[in-house]
matplotlib code that plots the C-alpha trace (Angstrom):
import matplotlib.pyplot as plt

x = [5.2, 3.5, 2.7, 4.6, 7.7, 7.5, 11.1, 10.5, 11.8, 8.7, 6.9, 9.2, 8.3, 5.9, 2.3, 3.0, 6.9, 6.1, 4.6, 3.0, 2.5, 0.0, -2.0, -4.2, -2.1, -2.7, 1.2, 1.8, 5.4, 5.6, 8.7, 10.1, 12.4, 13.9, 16.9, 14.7, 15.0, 17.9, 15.4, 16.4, 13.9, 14.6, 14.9, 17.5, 19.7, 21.2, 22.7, 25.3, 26.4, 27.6, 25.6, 28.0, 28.0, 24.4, 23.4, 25.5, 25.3, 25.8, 22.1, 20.4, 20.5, 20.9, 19.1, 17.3, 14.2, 14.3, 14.6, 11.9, 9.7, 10.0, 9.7, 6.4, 5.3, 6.3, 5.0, 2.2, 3.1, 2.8, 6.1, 6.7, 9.2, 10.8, 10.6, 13.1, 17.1, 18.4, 20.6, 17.7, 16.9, 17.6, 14.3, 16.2, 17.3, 15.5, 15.4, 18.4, 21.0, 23.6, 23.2, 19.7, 20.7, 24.6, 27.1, 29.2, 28.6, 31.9, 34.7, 31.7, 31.3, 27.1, 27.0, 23.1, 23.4, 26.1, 25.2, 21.4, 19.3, 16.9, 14.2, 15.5, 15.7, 12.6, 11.3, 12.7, 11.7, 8.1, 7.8, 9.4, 10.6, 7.3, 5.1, 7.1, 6.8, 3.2, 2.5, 4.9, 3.0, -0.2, 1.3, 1.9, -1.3, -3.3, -1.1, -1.8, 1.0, 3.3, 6.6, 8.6, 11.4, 13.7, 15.8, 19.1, 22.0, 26.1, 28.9, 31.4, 34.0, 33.9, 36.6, 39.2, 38.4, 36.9, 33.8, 33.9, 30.7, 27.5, 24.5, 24.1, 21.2, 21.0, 18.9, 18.6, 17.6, 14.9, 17.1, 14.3, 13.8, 17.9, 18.6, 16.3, 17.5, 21.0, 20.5, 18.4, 21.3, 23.8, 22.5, 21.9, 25.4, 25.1, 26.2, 28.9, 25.9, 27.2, 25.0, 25.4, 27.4, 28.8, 26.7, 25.0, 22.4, 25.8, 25.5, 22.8, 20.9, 18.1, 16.1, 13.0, 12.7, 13.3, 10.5, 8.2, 8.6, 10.4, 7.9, 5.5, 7.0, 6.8, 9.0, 11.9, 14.7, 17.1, 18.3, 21.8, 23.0, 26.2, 25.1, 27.7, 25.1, 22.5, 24.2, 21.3, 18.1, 19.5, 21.6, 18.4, 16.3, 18.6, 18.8, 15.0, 14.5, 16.9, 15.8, 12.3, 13.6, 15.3, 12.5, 9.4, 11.7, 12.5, 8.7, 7.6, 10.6, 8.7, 5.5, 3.2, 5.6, 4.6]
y = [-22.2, -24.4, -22.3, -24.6, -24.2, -19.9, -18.8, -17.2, -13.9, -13.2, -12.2, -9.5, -7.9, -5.0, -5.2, -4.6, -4.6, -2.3, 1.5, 3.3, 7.1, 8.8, 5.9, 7.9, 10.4, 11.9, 12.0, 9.2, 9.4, 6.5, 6.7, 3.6, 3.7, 0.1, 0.6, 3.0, 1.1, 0.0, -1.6, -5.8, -7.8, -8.4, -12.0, -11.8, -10.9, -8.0, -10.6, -11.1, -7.2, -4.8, -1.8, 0.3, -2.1, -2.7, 1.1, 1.9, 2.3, -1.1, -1.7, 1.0, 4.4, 7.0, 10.0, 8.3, 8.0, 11.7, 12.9, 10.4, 11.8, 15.5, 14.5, 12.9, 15.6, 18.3, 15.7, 14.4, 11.0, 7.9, 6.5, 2.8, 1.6, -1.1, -0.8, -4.3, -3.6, -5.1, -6.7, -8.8, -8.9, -6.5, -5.6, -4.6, -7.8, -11.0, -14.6, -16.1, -13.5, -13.7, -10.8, -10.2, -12.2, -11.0, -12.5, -10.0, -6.1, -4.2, -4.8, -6.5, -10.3, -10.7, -13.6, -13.9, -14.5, -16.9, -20.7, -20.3, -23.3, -22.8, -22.7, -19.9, -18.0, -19.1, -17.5, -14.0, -14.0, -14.6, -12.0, -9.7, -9.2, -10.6, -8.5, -5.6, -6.6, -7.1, -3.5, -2.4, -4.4, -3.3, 0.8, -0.1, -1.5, 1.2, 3.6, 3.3, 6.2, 5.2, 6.4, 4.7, 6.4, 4.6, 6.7, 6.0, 7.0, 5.7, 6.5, 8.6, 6.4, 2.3, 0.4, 2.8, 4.3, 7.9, 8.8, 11.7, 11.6, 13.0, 12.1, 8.9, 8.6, 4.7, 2.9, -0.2, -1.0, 1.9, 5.1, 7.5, 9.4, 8.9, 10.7, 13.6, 14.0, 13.6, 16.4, 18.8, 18.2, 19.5, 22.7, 23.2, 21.7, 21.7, 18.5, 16.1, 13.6, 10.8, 7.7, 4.6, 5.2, 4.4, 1.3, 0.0, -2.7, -5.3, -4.8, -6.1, -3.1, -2.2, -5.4, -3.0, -1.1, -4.8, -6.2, -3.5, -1.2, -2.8, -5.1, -2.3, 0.3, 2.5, 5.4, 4.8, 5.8, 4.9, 7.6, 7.6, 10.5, 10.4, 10.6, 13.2, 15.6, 14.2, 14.8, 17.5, 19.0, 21.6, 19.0, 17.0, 20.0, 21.0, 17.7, 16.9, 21.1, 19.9, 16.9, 18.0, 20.3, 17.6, 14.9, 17.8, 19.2, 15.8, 14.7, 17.8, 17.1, 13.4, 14.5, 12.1, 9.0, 6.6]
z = [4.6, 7.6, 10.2, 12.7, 11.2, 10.7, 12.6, 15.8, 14.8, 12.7, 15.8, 16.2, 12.7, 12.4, 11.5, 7.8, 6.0, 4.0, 4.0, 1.0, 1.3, -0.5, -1.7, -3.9, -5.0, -8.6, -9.8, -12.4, -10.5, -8.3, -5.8, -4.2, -1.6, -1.0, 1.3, 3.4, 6.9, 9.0, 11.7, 12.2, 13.3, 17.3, 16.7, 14.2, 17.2, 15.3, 12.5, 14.9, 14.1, 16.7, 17.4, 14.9, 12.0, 12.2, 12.6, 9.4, 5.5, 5.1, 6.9, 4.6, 2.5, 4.8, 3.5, 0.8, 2.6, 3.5, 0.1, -1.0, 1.0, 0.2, -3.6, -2.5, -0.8, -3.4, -6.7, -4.7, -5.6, -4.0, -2.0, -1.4, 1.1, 2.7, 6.9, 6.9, 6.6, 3.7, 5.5, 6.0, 2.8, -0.1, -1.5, -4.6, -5.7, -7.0, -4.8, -6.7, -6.5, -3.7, -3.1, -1.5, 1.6, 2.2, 3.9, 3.3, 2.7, 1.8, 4.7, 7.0, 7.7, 8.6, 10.8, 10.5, 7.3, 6.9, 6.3, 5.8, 4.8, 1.9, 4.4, 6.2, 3.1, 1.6, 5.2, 4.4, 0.6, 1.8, 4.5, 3.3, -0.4, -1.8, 0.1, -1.0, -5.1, -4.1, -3.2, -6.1, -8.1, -7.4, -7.4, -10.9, -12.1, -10.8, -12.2, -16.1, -16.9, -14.1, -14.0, -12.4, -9.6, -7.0, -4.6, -3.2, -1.9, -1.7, -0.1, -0.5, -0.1, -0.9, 0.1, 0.8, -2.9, -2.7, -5.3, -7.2, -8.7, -6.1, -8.3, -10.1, -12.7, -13.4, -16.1, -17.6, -21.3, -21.1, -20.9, -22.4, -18.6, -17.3, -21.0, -20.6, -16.9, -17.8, -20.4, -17.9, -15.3, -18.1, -18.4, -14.8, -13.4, -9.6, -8.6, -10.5, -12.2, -14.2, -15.8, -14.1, -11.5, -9.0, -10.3, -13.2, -14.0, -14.5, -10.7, -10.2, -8.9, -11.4, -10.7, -9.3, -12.3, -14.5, -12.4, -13.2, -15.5, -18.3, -19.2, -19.5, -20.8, -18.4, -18.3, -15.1, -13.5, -10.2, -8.6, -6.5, -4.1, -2.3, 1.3, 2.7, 0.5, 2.6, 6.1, 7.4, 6.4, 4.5, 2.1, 2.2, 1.2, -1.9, -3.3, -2.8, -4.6, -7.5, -8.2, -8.2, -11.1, -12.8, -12.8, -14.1, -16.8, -18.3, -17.7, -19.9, -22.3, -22.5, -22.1, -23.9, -23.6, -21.1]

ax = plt.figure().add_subplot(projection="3d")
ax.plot(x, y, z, "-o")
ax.set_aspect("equal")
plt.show()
């Protein structure tokens, strides 16, 4: 893009869109967090949001961050995440889908991004989801045995329709690590898991483990938690300790897979 024609709200995004915690960690477990950040760029204006809209689950995954965190800490594995809303742009999704620039989230009409040109998009794609499959991509060729592990949460209620389910454990065509969780999680039934669910990759949201860890075979998994579950530190803390417990047994179940 020609410098002279870079949108003025680029001056109001940090340093770096991205943030990578422990770099050099020893874990093959690499945690991305892609909904991490509800922070809009000043010069987006808020996406022509109010304060409430643009504050809420629609602009990230509240608690996800939290819980990636403590899994990094307690793995010591290296965390990748977005500091951009995906409101913005959804670092989960690939240039050509509608749905990494939203006009719409669930009952909320975004403004900002209503009526884009293909430059304006272009402008977001570059400075902010490319950056972010850069990192990822260079987590990944570092890491020889990576596995791959996204964290997310939902809510517990999506257009007026209330969610039973509290963990999700998604995959795509690789199910090896959501099968060996799935089966740890059955014989230690604390929360109501289900595979793919509340989504599934015919929505669209395993593109980050698509992009890089299908290709290599490396072993992945998206991970979705209801984020009433993740209202304090103490619901933060128990998911974090149980999926800890989840992910090491099916790693030693697997152990030797890639």
């Amino acid at each position: 893009m020609n410098l002279s024609t870079k949108p003025n709200w680029l001056a109001t995004l940090p340093a770096s869109v991205v943030s990578t915690a422990r770099p050099k960690a020893d874990s093959a477990v690499l945690l991305v967090c892609e909904h991490a950040s509800r922070f809009i760029p000043e010069g987006l204006g808020n996406l022509g949001l109010d304060e409430a809209a643009a504050q809420s689950h629609i602009a990230w995954d509240p608690g996800a961050m939290a819980v990636a965190e403590r899994l990094s800490d307690a793995l010591d594995a290296t965390l990748i995440s977005q500091k951009i809303s995906r409101l913005v742009y959804d670092c989960n999704r690939p240039p050509e889908s509608d749905q990494a620039i939203r006009p719409e989230s669930e009952v909320y009409n975004i403004p900002g991004n209503t009526g884009l040109t293909a430059a304006q998009r272009a402008a977001r794609t570059d400075y902010i989801y490319r950056p972010f499959q850069s990192a990822l991509a260079e987590a990944v060729k570092t890491r020889p045995q990576t596995v791959l592990v996204t964290i997310h949460s939902f809510t517990p209620i999506y257009n007026d329709m209330p969610r039973a389910v509290e963990v999700g454990i998604l995959h795509d065509s690789d199910s090896r690590l959501a099968d060996a969780m799935l089966a740890a999680a059955a014989k230690n039934p604390v929360f109501r898991v289900e595979r793919n669910a509340p989504y599934g990759p015919e929505d669209g949201v395993t593109h980050t483990l698509a992009e890089h860890a299908l290709p290599r075979g490396h072993l992945n998994v998206m991970i979705e938690v209801r984020n009433d579950l993740l209202a304090n530190e103490a619901g933060i803390a128990a998911i974090a300790t149980w999926l800890e417990n989840l992910l090491t047994s099916a790693l030693n179940e697997l152990d030797g897979e890639t």
